[in-house]
C-alpha positions as CSV (number, residue, x, y, z in Angstrom):
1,X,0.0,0.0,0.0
2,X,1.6,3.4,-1.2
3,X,2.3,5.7,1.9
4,X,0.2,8.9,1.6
5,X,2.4,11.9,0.3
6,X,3.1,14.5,3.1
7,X,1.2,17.7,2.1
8,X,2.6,21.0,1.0
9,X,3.2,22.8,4.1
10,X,4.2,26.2,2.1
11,X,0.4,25.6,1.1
12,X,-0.7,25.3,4.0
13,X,0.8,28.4,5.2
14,X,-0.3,29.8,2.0
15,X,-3.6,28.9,2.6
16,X,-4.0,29.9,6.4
17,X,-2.7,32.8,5.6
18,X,-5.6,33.7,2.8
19,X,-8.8,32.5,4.6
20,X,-6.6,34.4,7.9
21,X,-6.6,37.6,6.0
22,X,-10.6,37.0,5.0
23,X,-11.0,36.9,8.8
24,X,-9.8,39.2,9.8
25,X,-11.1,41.8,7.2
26,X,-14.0,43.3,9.4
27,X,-11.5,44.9,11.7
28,X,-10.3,46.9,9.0
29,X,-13.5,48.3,7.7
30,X,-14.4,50.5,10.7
31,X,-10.8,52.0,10.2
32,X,-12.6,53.6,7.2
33,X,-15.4,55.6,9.3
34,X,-16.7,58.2,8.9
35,X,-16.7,56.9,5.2
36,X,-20.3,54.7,4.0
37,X,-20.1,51.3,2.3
38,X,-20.9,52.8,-1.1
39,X,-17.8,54.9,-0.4
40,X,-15.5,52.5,0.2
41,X,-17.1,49.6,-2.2
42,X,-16.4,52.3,-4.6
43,X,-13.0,52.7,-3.3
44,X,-12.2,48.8,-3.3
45,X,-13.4,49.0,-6.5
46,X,-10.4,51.4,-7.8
47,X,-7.6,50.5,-6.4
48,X,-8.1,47.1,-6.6
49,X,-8.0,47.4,-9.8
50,X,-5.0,49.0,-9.6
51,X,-3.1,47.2,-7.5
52,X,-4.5,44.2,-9.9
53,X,-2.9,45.9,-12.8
54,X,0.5,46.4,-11.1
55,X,0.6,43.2,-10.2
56,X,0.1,42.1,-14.0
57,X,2.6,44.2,-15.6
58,X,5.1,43.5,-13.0
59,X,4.9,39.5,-13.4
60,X,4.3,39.9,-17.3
61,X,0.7,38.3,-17.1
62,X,-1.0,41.2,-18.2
63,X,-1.5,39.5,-21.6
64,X,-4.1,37.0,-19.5
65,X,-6.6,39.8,-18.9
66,X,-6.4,42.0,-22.4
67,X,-7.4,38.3,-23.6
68,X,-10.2,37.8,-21.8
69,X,-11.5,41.3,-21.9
70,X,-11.5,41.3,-25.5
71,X,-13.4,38.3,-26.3
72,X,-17.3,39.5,-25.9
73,X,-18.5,36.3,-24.3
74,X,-16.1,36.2,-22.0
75,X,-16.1,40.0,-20.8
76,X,-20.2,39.6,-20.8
77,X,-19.5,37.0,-18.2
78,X,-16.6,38.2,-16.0
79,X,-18.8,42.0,-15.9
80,X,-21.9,39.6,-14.4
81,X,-19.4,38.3,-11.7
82,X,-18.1,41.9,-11.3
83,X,-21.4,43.1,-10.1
84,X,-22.0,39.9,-8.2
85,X,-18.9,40.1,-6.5
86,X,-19.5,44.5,-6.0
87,X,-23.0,42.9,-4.6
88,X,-21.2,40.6,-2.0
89,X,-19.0,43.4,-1.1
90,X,-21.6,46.2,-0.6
91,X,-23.3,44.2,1.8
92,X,-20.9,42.9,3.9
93,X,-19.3,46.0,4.9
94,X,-22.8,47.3,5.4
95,X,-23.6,44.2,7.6
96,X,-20.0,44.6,9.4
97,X,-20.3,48.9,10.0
98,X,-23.9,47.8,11.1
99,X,-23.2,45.1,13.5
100,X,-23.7,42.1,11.7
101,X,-20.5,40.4,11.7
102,X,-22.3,37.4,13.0
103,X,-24.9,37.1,10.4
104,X,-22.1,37.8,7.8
105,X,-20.1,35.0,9.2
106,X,-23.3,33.0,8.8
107,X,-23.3,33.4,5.1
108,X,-19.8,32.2,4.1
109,X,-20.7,28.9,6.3
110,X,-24.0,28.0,4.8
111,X,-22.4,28.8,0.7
112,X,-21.4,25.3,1.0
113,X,-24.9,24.6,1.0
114,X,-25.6,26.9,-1.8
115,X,-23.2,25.6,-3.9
116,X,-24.8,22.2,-3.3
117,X,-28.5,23.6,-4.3
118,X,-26.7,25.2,-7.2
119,X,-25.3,22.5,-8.8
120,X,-28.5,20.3,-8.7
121,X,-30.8,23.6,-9.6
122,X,-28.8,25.1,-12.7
123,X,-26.3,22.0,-13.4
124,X,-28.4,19.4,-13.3
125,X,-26.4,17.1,-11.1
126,X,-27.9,14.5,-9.0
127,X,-27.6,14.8,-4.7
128,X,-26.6,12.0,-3.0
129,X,-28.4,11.1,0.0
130,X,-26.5,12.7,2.7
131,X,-26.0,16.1,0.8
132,X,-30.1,16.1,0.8
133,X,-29.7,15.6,4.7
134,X,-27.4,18.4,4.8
135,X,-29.2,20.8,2.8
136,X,-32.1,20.0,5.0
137,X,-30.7,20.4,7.7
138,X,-29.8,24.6,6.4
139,X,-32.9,25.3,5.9
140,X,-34.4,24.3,9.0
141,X,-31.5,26.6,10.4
142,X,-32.6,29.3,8.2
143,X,-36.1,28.9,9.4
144,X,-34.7,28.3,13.2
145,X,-33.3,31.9,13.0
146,X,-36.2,33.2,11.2
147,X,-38.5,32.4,13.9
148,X,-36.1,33.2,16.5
149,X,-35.2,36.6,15.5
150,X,-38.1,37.7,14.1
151,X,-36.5,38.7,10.7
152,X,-34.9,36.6,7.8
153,X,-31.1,36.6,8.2
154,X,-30.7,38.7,5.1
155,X,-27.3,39.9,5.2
156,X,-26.3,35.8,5.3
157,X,-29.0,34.8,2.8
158,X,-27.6,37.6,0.2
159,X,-24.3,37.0,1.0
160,X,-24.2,33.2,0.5
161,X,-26.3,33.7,-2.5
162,X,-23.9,36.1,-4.1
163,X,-21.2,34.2,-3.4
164,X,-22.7,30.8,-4.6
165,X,-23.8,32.8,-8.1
166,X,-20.3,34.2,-8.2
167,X,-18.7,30.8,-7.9
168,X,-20.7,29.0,-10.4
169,X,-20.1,31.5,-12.9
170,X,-15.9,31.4,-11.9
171,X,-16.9,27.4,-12.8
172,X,-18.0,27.6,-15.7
173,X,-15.1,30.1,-16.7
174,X,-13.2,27.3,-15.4
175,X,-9.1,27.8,-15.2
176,X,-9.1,30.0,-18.8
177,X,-8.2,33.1,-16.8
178,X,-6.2,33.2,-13.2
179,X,-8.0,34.6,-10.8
180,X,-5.9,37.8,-10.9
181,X,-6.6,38.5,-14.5
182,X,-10.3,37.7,-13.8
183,X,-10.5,40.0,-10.7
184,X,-8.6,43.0,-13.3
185,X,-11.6,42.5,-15.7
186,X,-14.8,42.3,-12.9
187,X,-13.3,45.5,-11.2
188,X,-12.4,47.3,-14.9
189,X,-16.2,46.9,-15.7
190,X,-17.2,48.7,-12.9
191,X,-14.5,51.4,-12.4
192,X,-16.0,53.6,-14.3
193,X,-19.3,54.1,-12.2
194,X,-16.9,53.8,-8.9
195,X,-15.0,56.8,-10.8
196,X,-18.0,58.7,-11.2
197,X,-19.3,58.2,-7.9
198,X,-16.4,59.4,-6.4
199,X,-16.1,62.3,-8.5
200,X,-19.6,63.2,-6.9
201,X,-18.2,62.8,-3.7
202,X,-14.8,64.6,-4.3
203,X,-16.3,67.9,-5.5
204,X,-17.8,67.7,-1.6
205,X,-14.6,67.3,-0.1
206,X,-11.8,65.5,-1.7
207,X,-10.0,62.6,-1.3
208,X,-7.9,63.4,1.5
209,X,-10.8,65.2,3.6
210,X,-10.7,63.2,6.6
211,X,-6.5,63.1,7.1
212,X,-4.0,61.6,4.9
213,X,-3.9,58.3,6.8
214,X,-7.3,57.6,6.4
215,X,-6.6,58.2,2.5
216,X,-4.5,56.0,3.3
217,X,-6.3,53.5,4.6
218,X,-8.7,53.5,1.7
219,X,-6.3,53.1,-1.1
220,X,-5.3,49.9,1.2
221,X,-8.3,48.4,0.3
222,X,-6.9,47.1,-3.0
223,X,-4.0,45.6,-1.4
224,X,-6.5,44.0,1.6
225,X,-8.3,42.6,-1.6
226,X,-5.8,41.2,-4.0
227,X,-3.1,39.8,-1.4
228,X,-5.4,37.1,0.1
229,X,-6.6,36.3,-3.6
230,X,-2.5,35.8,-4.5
231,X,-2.1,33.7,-1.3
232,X,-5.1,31.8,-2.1
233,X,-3.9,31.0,-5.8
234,X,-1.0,30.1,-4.1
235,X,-2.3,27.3,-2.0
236,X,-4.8,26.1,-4.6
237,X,-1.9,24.9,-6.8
238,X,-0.5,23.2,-3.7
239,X,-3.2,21.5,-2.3
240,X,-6.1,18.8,-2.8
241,X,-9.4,20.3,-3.1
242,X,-10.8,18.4,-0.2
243,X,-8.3,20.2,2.4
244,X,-8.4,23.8,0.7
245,X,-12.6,23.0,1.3
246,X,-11.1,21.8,4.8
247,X,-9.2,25.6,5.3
248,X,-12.4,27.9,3.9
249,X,-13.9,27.3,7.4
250,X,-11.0,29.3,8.5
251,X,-12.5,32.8,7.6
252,X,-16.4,32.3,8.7
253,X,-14.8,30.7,12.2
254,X,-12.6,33.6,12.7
255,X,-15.6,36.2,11.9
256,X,-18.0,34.5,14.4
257,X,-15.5,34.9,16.8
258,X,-15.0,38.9,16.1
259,X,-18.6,39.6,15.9
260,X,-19.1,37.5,19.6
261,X,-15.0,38.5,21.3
262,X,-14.3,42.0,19.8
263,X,-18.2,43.8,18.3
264,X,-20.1,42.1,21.0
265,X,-22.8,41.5,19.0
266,X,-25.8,39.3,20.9
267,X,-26.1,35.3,20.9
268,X,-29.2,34.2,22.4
269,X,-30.2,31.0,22.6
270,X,-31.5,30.8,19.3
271,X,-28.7,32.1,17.5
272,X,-27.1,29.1,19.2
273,X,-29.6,26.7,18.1
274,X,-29.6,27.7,14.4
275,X,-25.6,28.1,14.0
276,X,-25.2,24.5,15.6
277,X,-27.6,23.4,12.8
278,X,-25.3,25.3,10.5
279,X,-22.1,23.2,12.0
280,X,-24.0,19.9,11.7
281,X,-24.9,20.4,8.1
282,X,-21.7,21.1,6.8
283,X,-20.4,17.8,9.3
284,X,-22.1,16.0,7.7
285,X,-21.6,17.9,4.0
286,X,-17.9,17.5,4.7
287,X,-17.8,14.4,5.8
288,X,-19.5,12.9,2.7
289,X,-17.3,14.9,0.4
290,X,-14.6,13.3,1.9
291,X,-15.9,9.9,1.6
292,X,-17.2,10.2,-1.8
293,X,-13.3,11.8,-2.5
294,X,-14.9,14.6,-5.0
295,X,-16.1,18.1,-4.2
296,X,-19.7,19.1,-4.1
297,X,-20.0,20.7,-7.3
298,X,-18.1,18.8,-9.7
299,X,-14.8,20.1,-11.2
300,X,-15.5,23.5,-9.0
301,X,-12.2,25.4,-8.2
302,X,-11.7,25.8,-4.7
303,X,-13.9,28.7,-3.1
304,X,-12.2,32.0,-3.0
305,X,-13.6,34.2,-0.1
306,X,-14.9,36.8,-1.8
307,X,-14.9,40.0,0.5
C-alpha cells in the first residue's frame, strides 16, 4: 500500500494565511469611518483594480486579462461576476459597519450549502443522500433563525447567494483566466461608475478630507483585496481540493468569533440553536465529500472568499 504523500506545508501556510486575511477583514473596515459602504465599495473597487494591474505588468501576465476582456462572451461573463462580486461586497461592509459580523459569518458557512442547491438547480447534477440531509438540515436553520429573531437573516442569505452565483459563474469560466486576470476585468467593468461616484463625492470634499492616513487607509483596500486572492492562488496549486474545502472554514470561524469577542454583537439561545444546525450540516456535507473523495459541485475550483 503506497504511503500517503506528506502535504505541501508552504500551502498550508499559503492557505492559512488567505482565509486568515478574510477573517480578519471586518477589523479593518471600521478604520474607514466616517466613510459609508458605497464609499468605500467604490474605493475597493479602484484600487483594486490598480493594484490588480501592477501586479500584472510586473509578473508579465497582463497578456491574460487584455485576452479575456477582449473576447465579448467572455467580458459579458466576468462583468456579471463583477457586479456579483461589487454585490457581495456592498453588503458585507454594510452588515459589518452595522453590526452584523455574525450574520455575515453566517453566510460564508452555509455557501457550501448553496453551492450544493446550485449545482442540482442550474447544473443538473444528481444529490446523494447525505447532501439532501445536509441541505435539509440549512434550511431548518434558516427557518430556526427566522422564527427566533423575528427577521430573515438577510445579510447571510444575500451574501451566500452572491457568493454561490459568483462561484458558479468562476466554474464555468473554469481555469481560462487566473484569478488575478479575472479580478482585473470584474473590477475594470465597474471602475468607471466607482470613478463617477467618487467624483460626486470629491467635489464635496476630496480625497484626503478626513486626514491623509485615512486616504491611506482607503487606497489599502486594494491591497486587503488582492493579497489574500495571491495567497489563495498560491495554496490552490498546492493543495487537494478536499483540504483547501477543509481551510475555507477558517475565515467564517474567525468572523464568528469577532462579531461574539471584539463587536459584541448578541447570541441568544436561538442564535445558538440555528448556528449548531449550521455546523451539523456542513459535518455531515464534509464528511461525505470526503468519503465520496470529490467536491460538491463537480470540477469546481476551490472557493475564493470573496470580501
Amino acid at each position: 500500500m503506497p504511503t500517503p504523500s506528506p502535504l505541501d506545508r508552504r500551502g498550508l501556510l499559503l492557505g492559512a494565511g488567505a482565509y486568515g486575511l478574510w477573517g480578519f477583514l471586518p477589523l479593518y473596515f471600521p478604520l474607514l469611518a466616517p466613510a459609508g459602504p458605497v464609499e468605500i465599495i467604490a474605493h475597493r473597487v479602484v484600487w483594486s483594480l490598480l493594484f490588480c494591474l501592477a501586479i500584472l505588468l510586473v509578473t508579465g501576465t497582463w497578456r491574460s486579462a487584455l485576452a479575456a476582456a477582449r473576447r465579448p462572451r467572455m467580458l459579458a461573463t466576468l462583468a456579471l461576476a463583477g457586479v456579483l462580486v461589487a454585490t457581495n461586497w456592498l453588503v458585507f461592509v454594510a452588515g459589518v459597519l452595522g453590526g452584523h459580523t455574525v450574520d455575515a459569518a453566517l453566510g460564508y458557512y452555509i455557501n457550501p450549502l448553496v453551492t450544493v442547491a446550485l449545482a442540482v438547480l442550474v447544473l443538473g447534477e444528481r444529490m446523494r443522500p447525505a447532501q439532501w440531509v445536509a441541505l435539509g438540515i440549512g434550511l431548518l436553520a434558516v427557518v430556526v433563525l427566522t422564527l427566533g429573531v423575528g427577521r430573515l437573516p438577510w445579510v447571510a442569505l444575500t451574501l451566500a447567494s452572491t457568493f454561490g452565483l459568483y462561484g458558479l459563474i468562476k466554474n464555468r469560466v473554469g481555469r481560462s483566466v487566473p484569478a488575478l486576470a479575472s479580478l482585473a476585468v470584474e473590477t475594470a467593468v465597474l471602475a468607471p461608475l466607482a470613478l463617477a461616484y467618487l467624483a460626486v463625492l470629491g467635489s464635496a470634499g476630496g480625497f484626503a478630507t478626513h486626514g491623509s492616513w485615512h486616504a491611506l487607509a482607503m487606497a489599502g483596500t486594494g491591497v486587503v483585496t488582492a493579497v489574500p486572492l495571491l495567497l489563495f492562488g498560491g495554496a490552490a496549486r498546492r493543495l487537494p481540493l478536499s483540504i483547501v474545502g477543509l481551510i475555507q472554514y477558517l475565515t467564517p470561524t474567525l468572523q464568528f468569533m469577532l462579531g461574539i469577542l471584539v463587536f459584541h454583537e448578541a447570541m441568544p439561545a436561538v442564535r445558538w440553536w440555528g448556528f449548531g444546525l449550521v455546523w451539523l450540516a456542513l459535518l455531515v456535507l464534509t464528511v461525505d465529500t470526503l468519503r465520496s473523495g470529490r467536491p460538491a459541485l463537480r470540477g469546481r475550483q476551490p472557493a475564493i472568499v470573496s470580501q
